[in-house]
C-alpha positions as CSV (number, residue, x, y, z in Angstrom):
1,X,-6.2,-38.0,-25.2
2,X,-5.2,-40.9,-27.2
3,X,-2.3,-40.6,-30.0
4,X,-2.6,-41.2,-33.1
5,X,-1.4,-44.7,-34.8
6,X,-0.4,-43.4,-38.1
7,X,1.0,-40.0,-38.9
8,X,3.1,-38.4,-41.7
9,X,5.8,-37.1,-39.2
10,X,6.7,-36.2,-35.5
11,X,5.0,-32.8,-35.7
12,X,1.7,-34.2,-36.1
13,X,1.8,-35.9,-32.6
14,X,3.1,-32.5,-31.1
15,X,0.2,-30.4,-33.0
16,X,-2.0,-32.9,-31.7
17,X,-0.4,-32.8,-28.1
18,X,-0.6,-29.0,-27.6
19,X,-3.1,-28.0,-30.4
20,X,-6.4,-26.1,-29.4
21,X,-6.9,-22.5,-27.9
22,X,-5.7,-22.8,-24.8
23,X,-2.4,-25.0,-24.4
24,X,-0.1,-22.7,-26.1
25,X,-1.5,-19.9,-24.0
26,X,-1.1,-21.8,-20.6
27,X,2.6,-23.3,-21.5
28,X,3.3,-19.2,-22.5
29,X,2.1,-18.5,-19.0
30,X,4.0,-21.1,-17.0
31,X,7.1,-19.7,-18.9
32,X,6.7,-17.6,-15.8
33,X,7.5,-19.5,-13.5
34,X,5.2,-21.7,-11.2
35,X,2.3,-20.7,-10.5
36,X,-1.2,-21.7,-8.7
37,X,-4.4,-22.8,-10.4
38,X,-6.6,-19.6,-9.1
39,X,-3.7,-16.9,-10.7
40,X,-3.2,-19.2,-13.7
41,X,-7.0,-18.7,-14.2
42,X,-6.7,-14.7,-13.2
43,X,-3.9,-14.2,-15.9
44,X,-5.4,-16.3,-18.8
45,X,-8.4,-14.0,-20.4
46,X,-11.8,-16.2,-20.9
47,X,-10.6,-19.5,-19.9
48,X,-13.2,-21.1,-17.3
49,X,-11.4,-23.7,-14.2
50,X,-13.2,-26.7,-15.5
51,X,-11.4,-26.3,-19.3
52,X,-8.0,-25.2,-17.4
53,X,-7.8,-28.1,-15.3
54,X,-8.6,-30.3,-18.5
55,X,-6.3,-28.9,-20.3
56,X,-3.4,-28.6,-17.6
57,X,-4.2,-32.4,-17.1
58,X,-3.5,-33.2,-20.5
59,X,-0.1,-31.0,-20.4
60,X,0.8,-33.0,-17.3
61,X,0.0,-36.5,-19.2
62,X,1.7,-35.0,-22.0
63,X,5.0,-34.4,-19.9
64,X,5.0,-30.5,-20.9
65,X,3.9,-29.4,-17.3
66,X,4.5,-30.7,-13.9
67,X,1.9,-30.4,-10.8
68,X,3.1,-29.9,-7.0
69,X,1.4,-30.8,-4.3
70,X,2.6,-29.3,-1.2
71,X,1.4,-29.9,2.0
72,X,-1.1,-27.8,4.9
73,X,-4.5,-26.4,5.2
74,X,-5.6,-24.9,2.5
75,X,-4.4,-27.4,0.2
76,X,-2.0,-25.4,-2.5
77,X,-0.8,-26.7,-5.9
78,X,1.4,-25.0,-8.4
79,X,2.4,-25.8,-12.0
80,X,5.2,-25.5,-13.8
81,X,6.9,-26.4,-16.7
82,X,8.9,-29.4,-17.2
83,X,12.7,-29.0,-17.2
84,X,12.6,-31.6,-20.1
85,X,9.8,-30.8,-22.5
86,X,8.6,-28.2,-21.2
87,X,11.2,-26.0,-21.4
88,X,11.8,-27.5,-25.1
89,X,8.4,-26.4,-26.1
90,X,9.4,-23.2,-24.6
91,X,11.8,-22.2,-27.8
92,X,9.0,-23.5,-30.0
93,X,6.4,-21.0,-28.6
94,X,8.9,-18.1,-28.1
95,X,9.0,-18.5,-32.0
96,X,6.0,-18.6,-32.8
97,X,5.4,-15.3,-30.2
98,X,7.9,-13.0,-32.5
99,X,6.3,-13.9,-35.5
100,X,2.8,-13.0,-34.3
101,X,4.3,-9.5,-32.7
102,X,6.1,-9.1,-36.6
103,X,2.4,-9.7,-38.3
104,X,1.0,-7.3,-36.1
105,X,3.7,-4.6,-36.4
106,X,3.4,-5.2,-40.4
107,X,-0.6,-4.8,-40.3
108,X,-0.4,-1.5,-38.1
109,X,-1.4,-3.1,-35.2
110,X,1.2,-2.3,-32.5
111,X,-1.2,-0.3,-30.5
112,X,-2.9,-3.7,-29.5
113,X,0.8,-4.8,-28.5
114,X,1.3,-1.6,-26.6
115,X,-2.4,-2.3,-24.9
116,X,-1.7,-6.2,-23.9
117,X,1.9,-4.8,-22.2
118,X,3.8,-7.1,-25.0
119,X,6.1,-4.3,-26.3
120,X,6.9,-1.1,-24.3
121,X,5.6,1.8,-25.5
């Protein structure tokens, strides 16, 4: 996770910060609310712990999502996003969510939508 030294502007740091197939998904999750490792991994399709927690660690570095530890037997952790970032990103992502749903719609594709529970039927 190291930054790059030279860039043309800003928006290359953040495509490097949250780029891949998994950030954007987990930081759409966590728009939730906080949640635990075990139901992020239930509710993200495909993802395996070990890439999870290396990505959520990297989010957590990156100051997008914050970890809490609370305390007890069995040990329990949720994750959220930040108030700061986090919630920034948030707008960025909700964005980029209503164009994807507009592409699909315009390709005939709204019966995926309907399937993933995304629009209502």
């Amino acid at each position: 996770m190291k930054m790059r030294e030279e860039f043309t502007c800003p928006l290359e740091l953040v495509h490097d910060m949250i780029k891949g197939k998994w950030k954007p998904i987990i930081l759409w999750r966590l728009r939730l609310g906080a949640t635990s490792l075990s139901k992020l991994e239930k509710d993200i399709d495909g993802i395996t712990q070990k890439m999870l927690l290396e990505q959520l660690k990297e989010l957590i570095d990156y100051g997008f999502v914050g970890k809490k530890s609370f305390e007890g037997y069995p040990l329990h952790v949720e994750y959220s996003l930040t108030e700061g970032q986090g919630r920034e990103l948030l707008k960025a992502l909700t964005i980029m969510q209503h164009i994807g749903i507009e592409y699909l719609k315009k390709q005939g594709k709204e019966n995926v939508l309907i399937e993933k529970g995304v629009v209502p039927e």
